[in-house]
C-alpha distance (Angstrom), angle and dihedral (degrees) to the residues before:
residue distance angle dihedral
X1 . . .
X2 3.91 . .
X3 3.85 120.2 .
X4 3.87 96.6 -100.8
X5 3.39 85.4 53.3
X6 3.68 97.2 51.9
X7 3.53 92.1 44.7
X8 3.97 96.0 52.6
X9 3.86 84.3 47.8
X10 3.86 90.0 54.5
X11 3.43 87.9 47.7
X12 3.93 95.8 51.4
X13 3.31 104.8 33.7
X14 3.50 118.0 34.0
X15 3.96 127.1 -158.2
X16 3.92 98.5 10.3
X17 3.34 87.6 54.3
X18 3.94 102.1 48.7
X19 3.67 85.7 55.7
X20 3.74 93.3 53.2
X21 3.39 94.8 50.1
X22 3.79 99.2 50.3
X23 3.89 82.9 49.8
X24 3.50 98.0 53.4
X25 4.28 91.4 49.5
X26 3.33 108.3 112.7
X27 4.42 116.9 -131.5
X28 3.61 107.9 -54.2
X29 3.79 84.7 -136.6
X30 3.57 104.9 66.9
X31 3.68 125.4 67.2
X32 4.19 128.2 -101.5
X33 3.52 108.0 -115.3
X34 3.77 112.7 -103.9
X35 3.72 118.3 -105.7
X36 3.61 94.3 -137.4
X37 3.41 118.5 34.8
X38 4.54 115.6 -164.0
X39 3.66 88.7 -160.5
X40 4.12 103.5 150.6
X41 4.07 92.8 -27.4
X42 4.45 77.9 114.8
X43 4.04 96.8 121.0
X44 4.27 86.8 -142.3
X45 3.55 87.1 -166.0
X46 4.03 98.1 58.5
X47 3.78 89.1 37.9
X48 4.17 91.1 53.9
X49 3.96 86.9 42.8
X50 3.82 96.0 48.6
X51 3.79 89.8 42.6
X52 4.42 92.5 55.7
X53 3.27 85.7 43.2
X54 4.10 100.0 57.7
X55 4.02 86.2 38.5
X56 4.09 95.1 45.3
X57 3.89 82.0 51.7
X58 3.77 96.7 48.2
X59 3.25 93.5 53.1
X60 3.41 107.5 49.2
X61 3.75 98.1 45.2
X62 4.02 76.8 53.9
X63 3.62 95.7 50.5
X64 4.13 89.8 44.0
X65 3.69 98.2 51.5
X66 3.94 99.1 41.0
X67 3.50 97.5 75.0
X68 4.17 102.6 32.5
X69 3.49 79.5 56.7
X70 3.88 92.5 64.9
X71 3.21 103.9 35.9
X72 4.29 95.8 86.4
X73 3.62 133.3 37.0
X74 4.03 117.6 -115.5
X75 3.50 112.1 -127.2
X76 4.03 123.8 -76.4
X77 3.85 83.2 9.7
X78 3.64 114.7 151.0
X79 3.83 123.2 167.0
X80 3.61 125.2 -160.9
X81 3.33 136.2 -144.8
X82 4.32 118.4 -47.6
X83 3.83 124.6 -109.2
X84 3.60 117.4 -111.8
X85 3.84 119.4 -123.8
X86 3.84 92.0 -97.9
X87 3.59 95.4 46.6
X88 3.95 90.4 50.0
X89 3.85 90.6 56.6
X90 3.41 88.7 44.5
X91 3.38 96.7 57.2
X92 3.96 100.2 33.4
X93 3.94 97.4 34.0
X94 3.39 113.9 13.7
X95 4.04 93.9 54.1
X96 3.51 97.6 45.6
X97 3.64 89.6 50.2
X98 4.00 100.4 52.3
X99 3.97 85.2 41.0
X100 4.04 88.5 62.0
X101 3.94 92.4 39.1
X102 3.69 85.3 52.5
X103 3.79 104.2 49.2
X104 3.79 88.1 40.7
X105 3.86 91.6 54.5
X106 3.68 88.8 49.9
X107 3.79 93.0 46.1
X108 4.02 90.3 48.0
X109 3.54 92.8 47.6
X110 3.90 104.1 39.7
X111 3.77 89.6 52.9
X112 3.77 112.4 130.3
X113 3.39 106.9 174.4
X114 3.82 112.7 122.3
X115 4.19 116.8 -110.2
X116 4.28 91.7 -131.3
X117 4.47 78.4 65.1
X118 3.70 91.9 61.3
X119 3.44 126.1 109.1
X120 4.26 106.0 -142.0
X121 3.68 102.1 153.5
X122 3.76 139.9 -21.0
X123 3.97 128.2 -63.4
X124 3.87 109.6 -122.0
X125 3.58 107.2 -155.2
């Protein structure tokens, strides 16, 4: 029995058909089957092609606009001196670094909670 006709026997017949209906329903927990299914109808070939394309087109607007965008100064722009290589790591590396030793020290040693709460291996019982 499909659901239109279910629901036109609902309609017609009252009670009977209620209880047929809620007979014929299959388990509430498992799924309908979907009415389309995309199971390997994916052309890979169109996919792939579209895909080069959007990169291939990334990349050059990248590679167009990286150096036009160097080659004049904005206005009021006025850069100072470089970093040297050790300053850079400094800055970039060696910061970020002694930041995470730092909060993790603090974390380790601010810990309250009390040794009989933590979990070290497995109760056998």
């Amino acid at each position: 029995m499909t659901a239109g006709t279910r629901d036109r026997a609902v309609r017609e017949t009252g009670e009977g058909a209620v209880r047929e209906a809620r007979r014929s329903v299959r388990d509430p927990a498992r799924a309908a089957d979907p009415a389309v299914r995309y199971v390997g109808t994916v052309d890979k070939k169109n996919a792939m092609r579209a895909g080069a394309l959007a990169a291939g087109t990334t990349l050059m607007m990248l590679l167009m606009t990286s150096p036009a965008l160097a080659l004049s100064r904005d206005d009021g722009d006025d850069p100072g001196p470089g970093l040297s290589v050790v300053e850079t790591l400094g800055l970039f590396v060696g910061i970020p670094l002694l930041l995470f030793a730092i909060i993790t020290g603090l974390v380790l040693v601010l810990d309250k909670s009390h040794p009989s709460h933590r979990v070290t291996k497995p109760k056998q019982g």
